[in-house]
N, C-alpha and C positions, 0 to 999 in steps of 0.2 A: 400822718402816721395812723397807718387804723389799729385802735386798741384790742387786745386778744379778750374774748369774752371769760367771763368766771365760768368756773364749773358750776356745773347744778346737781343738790344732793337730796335725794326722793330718802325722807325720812319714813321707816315706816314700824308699826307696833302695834302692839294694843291700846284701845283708847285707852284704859286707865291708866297709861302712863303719859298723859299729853303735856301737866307742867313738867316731867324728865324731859320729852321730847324737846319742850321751849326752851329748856335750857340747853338741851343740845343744837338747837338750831340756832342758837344765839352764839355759842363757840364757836359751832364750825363757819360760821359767818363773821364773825369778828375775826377769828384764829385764821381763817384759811380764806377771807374773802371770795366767798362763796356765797351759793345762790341755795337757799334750801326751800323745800315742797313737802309736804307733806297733811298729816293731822293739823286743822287750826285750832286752838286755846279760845273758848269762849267765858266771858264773864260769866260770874256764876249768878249773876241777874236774866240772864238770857232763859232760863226757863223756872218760873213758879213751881213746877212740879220735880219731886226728886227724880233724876233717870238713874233706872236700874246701873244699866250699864256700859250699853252702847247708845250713843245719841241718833246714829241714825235708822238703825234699827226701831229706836222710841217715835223718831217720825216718821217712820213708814217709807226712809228713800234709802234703805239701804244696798239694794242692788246698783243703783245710779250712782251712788258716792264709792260703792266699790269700783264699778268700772272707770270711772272718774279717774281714783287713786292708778288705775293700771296706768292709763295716758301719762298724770305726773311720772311714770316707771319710765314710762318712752320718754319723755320729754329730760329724763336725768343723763349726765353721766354718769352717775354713783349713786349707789343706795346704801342706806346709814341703818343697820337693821338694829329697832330699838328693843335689846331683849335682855333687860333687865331681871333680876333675879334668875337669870335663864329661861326667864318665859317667852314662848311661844305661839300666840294662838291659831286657830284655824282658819282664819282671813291673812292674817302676817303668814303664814306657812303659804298659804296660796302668793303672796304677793314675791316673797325670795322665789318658789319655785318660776314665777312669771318672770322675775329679773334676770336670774340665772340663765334659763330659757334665749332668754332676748341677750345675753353675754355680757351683761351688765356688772359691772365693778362693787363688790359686794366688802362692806362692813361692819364688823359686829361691835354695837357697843360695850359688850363682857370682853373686847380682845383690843379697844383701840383707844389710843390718846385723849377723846374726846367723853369717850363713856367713863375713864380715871379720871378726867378732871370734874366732872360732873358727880360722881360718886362722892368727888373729896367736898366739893359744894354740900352736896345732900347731906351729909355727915357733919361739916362744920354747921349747916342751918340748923339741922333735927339736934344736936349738942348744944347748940347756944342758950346760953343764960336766958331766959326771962326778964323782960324790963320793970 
């Protein structure tokens, strides 16, 4: 019996939101046994120096990692667009327009199951006690 493959879901956002993203991609991979892509989570030992704000921009591969991300776009069925506080930047605007584009299954963490369960997370962590 041949098993039906998971879906694959192209997370996509601004960097500064990449531990949201992890925890989103932990849901919808636990929740929905799925396959997610997207921004990866790096130790915060992985660079001695502070980055402003984008990582690859700071090393210099930023065009190679944007076109990277478009492939992960192909390579999805679904895209998980992470726009938190309603933000949108100007690399995530180019990546929705490229999904769209390509008739890709689009969405929004401010509209869907997995950005409320992660909001109630966010919320329960940033309110908790202190040990």
């Amino acid at each position: 019996m041949k098993r039906k493959r998971p879906k694959i879901v192209c997370l996509c956002g601004s960097s500064r939101f990449v531990d949201i993203m992890a925890v989103c991609a932990w849901l919808i991979e636990k929740n929905e046994i799925a396959i997610t892509t997207g921004l990866h989570l790096l130790p915060g030992w992985y660079s001695r120096d502070p980055i402003p704000d984008h990582l690859a921009e700071y090393e210099g591969c930023a065009p190679q990692m944007d076109d990277l991300h478009l492939r992960k776009i192909d390579l999805a069925d679904e895209v998980f667009i992470v726009n938190y506080n309603d933000y949108v930047g100007t690399n995530t605007g180019k990546e929705i327009a490229y999904a769209l584009g390509e008739k890709k299954k689009t969405r929004w963490f401010t509209k869907d199951p997995i950005g409320r369960e992660t909001e109630k997370i966010l919320n329960e962590f940033i309110n908790r006690p202190e040990k």
